[in-house]
N, C-alpha and C positions, 0 to 999 in steps of 0.2 A: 776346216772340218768337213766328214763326208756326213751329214746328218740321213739316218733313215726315220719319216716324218710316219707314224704308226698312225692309220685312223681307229675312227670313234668304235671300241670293242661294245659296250654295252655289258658287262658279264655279266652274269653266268649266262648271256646271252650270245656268244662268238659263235660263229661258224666253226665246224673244224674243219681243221687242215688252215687256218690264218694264222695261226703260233707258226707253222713249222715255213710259211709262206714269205713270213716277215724275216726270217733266221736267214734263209736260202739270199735273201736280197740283199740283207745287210752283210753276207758275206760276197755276194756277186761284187756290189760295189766298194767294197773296201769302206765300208762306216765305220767309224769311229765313235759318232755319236747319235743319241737316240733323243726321239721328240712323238710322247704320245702325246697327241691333239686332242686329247681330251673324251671326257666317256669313255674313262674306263669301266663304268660301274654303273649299270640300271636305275638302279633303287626301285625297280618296277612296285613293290609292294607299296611303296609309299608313294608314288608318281598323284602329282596334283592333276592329273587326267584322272579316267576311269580304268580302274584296275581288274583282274580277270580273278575272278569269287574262285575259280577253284585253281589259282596257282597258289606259289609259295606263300608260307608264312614270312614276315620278317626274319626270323632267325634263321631259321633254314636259310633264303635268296641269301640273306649275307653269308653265313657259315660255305655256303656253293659257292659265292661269289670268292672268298678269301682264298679256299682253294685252289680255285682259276686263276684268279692272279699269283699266285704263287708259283706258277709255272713261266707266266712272263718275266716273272722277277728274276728267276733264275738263269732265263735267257739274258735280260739285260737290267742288271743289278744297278747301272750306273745310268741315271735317264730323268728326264725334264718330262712332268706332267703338266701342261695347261689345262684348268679346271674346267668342266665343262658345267653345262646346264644340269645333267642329271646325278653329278656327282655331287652340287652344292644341294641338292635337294633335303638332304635331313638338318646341314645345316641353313639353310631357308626357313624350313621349320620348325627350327626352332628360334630364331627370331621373331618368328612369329608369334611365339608361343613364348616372347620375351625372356626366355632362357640364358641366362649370361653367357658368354665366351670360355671360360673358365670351365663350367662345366665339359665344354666338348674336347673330344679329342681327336688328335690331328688325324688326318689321314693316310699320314704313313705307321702312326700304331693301329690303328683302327684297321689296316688291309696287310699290316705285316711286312713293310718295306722302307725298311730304315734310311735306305740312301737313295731314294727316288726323291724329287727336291716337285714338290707341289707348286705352282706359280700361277700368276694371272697369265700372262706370257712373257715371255722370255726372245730376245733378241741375239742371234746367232752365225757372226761373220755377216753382217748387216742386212740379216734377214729376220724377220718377226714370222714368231709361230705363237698361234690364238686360237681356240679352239670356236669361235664366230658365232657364237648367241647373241652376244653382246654389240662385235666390233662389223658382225656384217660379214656379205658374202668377201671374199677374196679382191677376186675382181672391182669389188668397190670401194672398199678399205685399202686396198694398197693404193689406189689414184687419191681417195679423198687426206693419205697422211701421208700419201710418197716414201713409203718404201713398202719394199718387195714384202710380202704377205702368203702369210701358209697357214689355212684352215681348215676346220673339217666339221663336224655337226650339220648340214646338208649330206644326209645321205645319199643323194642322187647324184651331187656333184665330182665331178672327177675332171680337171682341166688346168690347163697353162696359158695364160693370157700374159701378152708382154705390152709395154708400154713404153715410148720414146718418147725420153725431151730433147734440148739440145746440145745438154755433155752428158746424159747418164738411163741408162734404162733403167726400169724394174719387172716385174712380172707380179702373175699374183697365180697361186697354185690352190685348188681344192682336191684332196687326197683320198674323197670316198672313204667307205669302210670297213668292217668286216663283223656285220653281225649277221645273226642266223635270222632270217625274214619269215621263218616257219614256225618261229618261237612265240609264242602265247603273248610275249612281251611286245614283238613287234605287229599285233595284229591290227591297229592303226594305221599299218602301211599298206593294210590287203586293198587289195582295186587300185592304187596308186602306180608313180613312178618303178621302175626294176631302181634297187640300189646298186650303188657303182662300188666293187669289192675289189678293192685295191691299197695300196701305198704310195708313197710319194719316199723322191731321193733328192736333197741339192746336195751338190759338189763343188767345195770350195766359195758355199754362198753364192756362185753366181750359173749354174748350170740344173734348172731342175728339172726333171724327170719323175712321169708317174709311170705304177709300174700296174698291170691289173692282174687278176689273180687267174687264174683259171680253173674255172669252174667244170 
């Protein structure tokens, strides 16, 4: 497979021009297959942080948000989401709030995307793609379980680290992403890091390539 490895969108919080960015790549390199790294989706309204009094309501952030994806989908109908931190967010809380399973619904009725296949992560021509809340950065994850490793949720991150033993390498890729840093949602990040607005490509599992965007 030629995977193009999408980072962390944040909607209705993307940059424009990273739809049309991600399209251009996936056909430069001949993908075949898609892997968003997860965060697709804010939930800024509901964010267990501090929220901004005069953005969206819930209904509205989602209703913008559904739209938005709805133009990804269309681009790439057929694709692996790793769940990320801010997409589990409403279901987060609702365990919390001891709500059964039953009640919720999944995430591809919920965003309108019947054949996007949601996962913790998924392994791909013997590469692992995570979206790294959980599993860590890249570079530390793919040394502490030995294999090659693709993540995204550090927004500052954007790199390829290889790693030799003595019959087999791996590497570990962090893929940056592509949210709007001027967005009310990201104002967390003001006085910080610049984030790194890019994609990632492996080819044939063992060749990966980040791509950045230009800005």
């Amino acid at each position: 497979m030629n995977v193009l490895v999408i980072g962390d969108l944040h909607e209705p919080f993307t940059l424009d021009g990273y739809l049309d960015f991600c399209k251009k790549t996936y056909r430069k390199y001949n993908c075949n297959k898609v892997v968003f790294i997860g965060d697709v989706i804010d939930n800024h309204f509901s964010s267990f942080h501090e929220t901004d009094s005069n953005g969206m309501g819930g209904g509205d952030e989602l209703d913008l948000t559904i739209s938005k994806i709805a133009r990804w989908y269309k681009a790439f109908p057929d694709a692996h989401v790793t769940l990320g931190n801010h997409d589990r967010i409403i279901v987060r809380k609702a365990q919390t709030g001891q709500v059964p399973q039953k009640w919720i619904k999944d995430f591809k009725e919920v965003l309108k995307t019947p054949k996007w296949k949601f996962v913790t992560d998924v392994v791909i021509d013997g590469v692992r793609y995570v979206h790294g809340d959980k599993s860590g950065k890249p570079n530390m994850s793919a040394k502490r379980d030995m294999i090659s490793t693709v993540s995204g949720h550090y927004h500052t991150d954007f790199y390829i680290n290889w790693y030799f033993g003595k019959e087999r390498a791996i590497f570990a890729m962090a893929v940056g992403c592509g949210i709007d840093s001027k967005s009310y949602a990201m104002a967390y990040m003001a006085g910080g890091r610049k984030e790194a607005i890019g994609c990632g490509v492996v080819l044939k599992g063992d060749i990966p390539i980040t791509i950045k965007m230009k800005l």
